[in-house]
N, C-alpha and C positions, 0 to 999 in steps of 0.2 A: 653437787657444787659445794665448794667447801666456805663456810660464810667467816669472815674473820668477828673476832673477838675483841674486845676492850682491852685484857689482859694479854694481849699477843704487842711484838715491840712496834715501834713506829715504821713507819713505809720505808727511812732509808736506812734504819740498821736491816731490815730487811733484806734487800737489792745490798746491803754489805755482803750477807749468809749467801746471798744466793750467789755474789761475783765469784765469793772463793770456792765456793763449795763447788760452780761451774771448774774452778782452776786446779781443785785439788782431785777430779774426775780423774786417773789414775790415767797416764798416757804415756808413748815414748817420747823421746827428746830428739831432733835433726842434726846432732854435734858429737861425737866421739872423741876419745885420743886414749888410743891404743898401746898398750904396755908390750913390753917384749916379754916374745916366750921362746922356749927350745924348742918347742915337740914343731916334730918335721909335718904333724899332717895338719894343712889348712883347708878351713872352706869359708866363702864369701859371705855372709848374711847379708845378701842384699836380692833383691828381688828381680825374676827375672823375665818381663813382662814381654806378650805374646799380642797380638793384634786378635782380635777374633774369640778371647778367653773370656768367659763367662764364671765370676767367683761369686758364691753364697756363704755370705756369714751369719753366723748366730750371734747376737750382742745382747748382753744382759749387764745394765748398769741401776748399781743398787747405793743409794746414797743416803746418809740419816744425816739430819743439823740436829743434835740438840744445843741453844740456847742456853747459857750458863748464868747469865742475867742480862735483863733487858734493854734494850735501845732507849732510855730513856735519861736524859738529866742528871742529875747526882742530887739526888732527895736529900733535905737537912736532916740532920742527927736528928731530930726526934717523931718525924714520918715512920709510919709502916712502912713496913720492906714489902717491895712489890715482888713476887714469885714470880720466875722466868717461864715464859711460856713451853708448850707441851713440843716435845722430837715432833721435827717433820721427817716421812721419810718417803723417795720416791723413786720407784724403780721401772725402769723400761725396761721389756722385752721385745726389740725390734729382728725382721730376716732384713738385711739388705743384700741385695743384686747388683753385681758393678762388673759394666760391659767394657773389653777394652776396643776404643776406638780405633787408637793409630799408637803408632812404638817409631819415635823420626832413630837418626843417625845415632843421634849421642844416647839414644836408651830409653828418655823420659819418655811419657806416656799419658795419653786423654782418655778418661774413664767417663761412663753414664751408667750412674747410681739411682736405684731407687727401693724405696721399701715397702716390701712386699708384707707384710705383719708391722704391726705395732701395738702392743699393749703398755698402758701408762698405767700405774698404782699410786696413787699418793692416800697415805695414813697419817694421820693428825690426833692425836689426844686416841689413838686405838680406834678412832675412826676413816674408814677405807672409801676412796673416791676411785673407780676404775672404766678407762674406755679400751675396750681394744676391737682394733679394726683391721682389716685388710684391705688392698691397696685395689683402686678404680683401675678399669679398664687403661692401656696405654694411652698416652694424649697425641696429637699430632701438633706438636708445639715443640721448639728447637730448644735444645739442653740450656739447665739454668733457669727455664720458668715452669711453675705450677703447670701439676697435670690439671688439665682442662680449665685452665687458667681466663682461655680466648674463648671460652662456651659458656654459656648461661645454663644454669641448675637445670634438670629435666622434672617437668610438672611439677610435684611436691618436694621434691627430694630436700629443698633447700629446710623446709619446715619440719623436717624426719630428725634435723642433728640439733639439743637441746642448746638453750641458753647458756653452756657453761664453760668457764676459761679454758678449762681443763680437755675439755669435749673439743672446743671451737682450738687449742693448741694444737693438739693431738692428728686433728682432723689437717692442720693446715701442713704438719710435718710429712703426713704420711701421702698428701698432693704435690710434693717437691720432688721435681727430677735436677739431682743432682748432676755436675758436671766438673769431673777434677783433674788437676794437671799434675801430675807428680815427676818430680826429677830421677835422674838414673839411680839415686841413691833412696827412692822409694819417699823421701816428704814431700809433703805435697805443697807445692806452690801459690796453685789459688784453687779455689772451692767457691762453687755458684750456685744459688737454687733455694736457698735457706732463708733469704732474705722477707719472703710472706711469713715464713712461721716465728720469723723474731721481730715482727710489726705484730700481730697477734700476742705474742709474749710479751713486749713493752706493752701492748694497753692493757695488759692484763693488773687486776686492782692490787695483785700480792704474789708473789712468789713465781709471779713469770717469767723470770729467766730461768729456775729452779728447774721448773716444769719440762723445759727444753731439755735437760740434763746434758747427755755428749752430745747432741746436734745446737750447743748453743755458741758464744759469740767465738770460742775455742775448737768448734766441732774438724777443722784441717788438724789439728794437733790430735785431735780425740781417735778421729777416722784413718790417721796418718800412722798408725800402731801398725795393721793392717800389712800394710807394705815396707817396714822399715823396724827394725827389731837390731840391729848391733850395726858397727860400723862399714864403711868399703872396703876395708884393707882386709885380707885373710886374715881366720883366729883359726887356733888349734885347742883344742881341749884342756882344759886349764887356764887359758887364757883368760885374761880381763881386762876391763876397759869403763870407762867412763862415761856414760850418758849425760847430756846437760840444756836442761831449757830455761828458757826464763821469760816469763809475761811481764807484762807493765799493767800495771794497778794504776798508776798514775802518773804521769810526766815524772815524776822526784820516785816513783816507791815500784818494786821489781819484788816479785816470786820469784824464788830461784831454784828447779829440783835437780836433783843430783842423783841418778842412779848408780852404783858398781855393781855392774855385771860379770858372770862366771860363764865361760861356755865349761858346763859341765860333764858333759857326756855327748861323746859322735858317735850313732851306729845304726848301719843300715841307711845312710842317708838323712837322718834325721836329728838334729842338734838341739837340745836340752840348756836352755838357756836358763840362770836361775839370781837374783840381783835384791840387793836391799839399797835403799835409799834415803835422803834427809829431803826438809826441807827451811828455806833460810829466808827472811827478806831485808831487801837492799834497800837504804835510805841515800839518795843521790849525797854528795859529799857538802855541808853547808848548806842543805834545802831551809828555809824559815819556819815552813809549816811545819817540818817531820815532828815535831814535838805538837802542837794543834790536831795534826788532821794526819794520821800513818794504820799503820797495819803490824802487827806481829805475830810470828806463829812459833811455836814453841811445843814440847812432848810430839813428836811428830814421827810416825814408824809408818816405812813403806817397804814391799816385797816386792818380787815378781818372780813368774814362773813363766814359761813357752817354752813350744817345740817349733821346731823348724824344718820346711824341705827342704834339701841343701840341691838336691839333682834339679825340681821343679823351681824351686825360687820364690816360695812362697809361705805364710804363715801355715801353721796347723792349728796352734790352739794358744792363746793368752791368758794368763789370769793376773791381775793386777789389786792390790791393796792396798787403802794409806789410812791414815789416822792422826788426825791432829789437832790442838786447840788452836781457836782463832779470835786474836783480840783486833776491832777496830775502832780506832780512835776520831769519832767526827765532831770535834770540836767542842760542843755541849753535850754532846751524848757520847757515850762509852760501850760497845756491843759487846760479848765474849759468847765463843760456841764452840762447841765440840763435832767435828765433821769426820762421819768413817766412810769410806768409798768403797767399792769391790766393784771390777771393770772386769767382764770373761767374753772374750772373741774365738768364737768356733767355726774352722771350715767345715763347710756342710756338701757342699756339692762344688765339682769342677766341670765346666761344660764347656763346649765350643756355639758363639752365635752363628745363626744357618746363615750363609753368603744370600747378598741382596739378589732378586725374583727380578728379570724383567717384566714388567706387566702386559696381561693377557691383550693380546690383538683382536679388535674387534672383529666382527664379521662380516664380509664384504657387502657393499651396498649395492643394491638391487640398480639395475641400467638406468641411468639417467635420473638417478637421486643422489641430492648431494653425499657426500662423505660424512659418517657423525663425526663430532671433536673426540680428539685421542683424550681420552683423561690418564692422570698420571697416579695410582695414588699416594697420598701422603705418609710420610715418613716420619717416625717420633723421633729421629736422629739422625744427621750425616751418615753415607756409608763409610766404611772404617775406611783409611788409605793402605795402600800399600808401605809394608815395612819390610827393613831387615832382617834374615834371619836370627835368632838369638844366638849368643856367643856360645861356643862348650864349655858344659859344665865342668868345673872347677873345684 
């Protein structure tokens, strides 16, 4: 458990470090606008979803805050200067498994996600707090709620997993069966299932949203990398294009990142995607507060690197990096921090899920005894419906 300190900032410049540093978690963006090129050979990045496909990725998100000075007042001239608390820094290593349910008419597609590994690292002042777990038997509860959610702990079990945020976070993420809907163009629309592990992360006394890292209140945008890497339109090699997202911070105040993208290399079916990017924030026009209560970011360098199947329709590998200072202004208090991210999504395995079992028939009932009840067993998820087949590759 990590105990806070006296010298660490107050609770809401805190939950400031922790909103941006959840937003500066290096992701794609759902908006392109595509530049013209000559070269005659194009291929689509967009995703090309299969009913029945079973994806494994590897995600490793690695996040440092250092604190540049504190959440605190503005001390009179002749106060000692309070020293800025110590880097936090905190890294997941999660496997997630995302089954495809159904693929309708227009292409989008219902996935059931779950993570199968989870290791959490959090380091403070060179000191290391770490859980890592593997994922409970499958639940028999319908996508969107905790696995075993509807069952009571068995014997001790509940007294086996320690008093700690971090422990009790960790634990409630890696009991989430996810449920996502992503459109033709691969973002995802809505995302279910999370909703226990960020009730856990709010009562958590510090740094609970932090903790969440990419499964927190951004995690459609985090997870949405996955399936969505450049625009609909065909690009040809050289080609570039415009990535663009934008969070709200608050009614009046927007994150805005900007990536320019290169498709830099096509061969063998495989596209080489490589992108630098900024990041800016928007003050609504005439807000009263922006001067009171706002956000700034400034020295701000992002990259990206991936590959891509172009035949399959699906990611290969991402690496993602940002870096940037973050001032925020809450009225009496003044926060500044320095936030580096690195985001790497690696496919690991492609599988097909096994077509649903009718269940076993019992065996007949002796003359003139009733019939036993059919039992049916239960299911951790709908079976997939029938879809379209995919369109050719392009």
């Amino acid at each position: 458990m990590i105990h806070p300190s006296s010298s660490r900032p107050a609770h809401r410049g805190l939950a400031a470090y922790a909103l941006l540093a959840l937003l500066l978690c290096p992701a794609g963006a759902p908006a392109a606008a595509l530049q013209p090129d000559k070269a005659k050979e194009a291929v689509t990045l967009r995703p090309r979803f299969e009913r029945g496909r079973v994806l494994t990725y590897h995600l490793v998100s690695d996040t440092t805050v250092q604190p540049l000075r504190p959440a605190i007042p503005a001390a009179p001239d002749n106060a000692p200067a309070t020293p800025p608390p110590p880097p936090t820094r905190v890294v997941h290593d999660a496997t997630i498994r995302l089954t495809t349910l159904s693929v309708d008419d227009s292409g989008a597609a219902t996935f059931v996600g779950v993570l199968t590994h989870l290791k959490v690292t959090v380091t403070v002042d060179g000191h290391d707090s770490t859980v890592d777990l593997s994922a409970p038997p499958p639940p028999a509860s319908a996508p969107g709620t905790p696995h075993g959610a509807d069952q009571p702990p068995a014997g001790d079990a509940a007294q086996d997993v320690p008093a700690d945020p971090l422990a009790d976070i960790a634990s409630a993420l890696i009991s989430s069966l996810l449920r996502i809907d992503a459109g033709p163009d691969g973002a995802i629309t809505e995302l279910t299932g999370l909703e226990d592990a960020r009730k856990v992360a709010a009562g958590s006394p510090r740094r609970g949203l932090q903790l969440l890292g990419p499964f927190g209140p951004h995690a459609a945008s985090n997870l949405g990398v996955i399936f969505r890497l450049g625009p609909a339109e065909p690009v040809a090699p050289r080609a570039t294009w415009s990535l663009t997202d934008r969070f709200a911070l608050s009614p009046a105040v927007t994150l805005v990142r900007i990536y320019e993208c290169t498709l830099a290399t096509l061969a063998d079916a495989v596209a080489t995607v490589t992108a630098t990017g900024s990041l800016t924030i928007d003050h609504a026009p005439g807000d009263p507060d922006a001067a009171a209560v706002g956000y700034a970011v400034d020295d701000g360098a992002l990259s990206l690197g991936a590959h891509w199947d172009t035949a399959r329709g699906l990611l290969i590998d991402r690496t993602a990096e940002q870096s940037a200072r973050l001032t925020a202004n809450l009225g009496p208090a003044t926060s500044a921090a320095r936030t580096t991210s690195r985001l790497t999504i690696t496919l690991t395995d492609v599988g097909q899920a096994p077509p649903p079992t009718a269940p076993a028939q019992p065996p007949p009932s002796p003359a003139g005894s009733p019939a036993p009840p059919s039992a049916t067993p239960p299911r951790p998820w709908p079976s997939p419906a029938p879809s379209p087949s995919p369109p050719p590759t392009r």
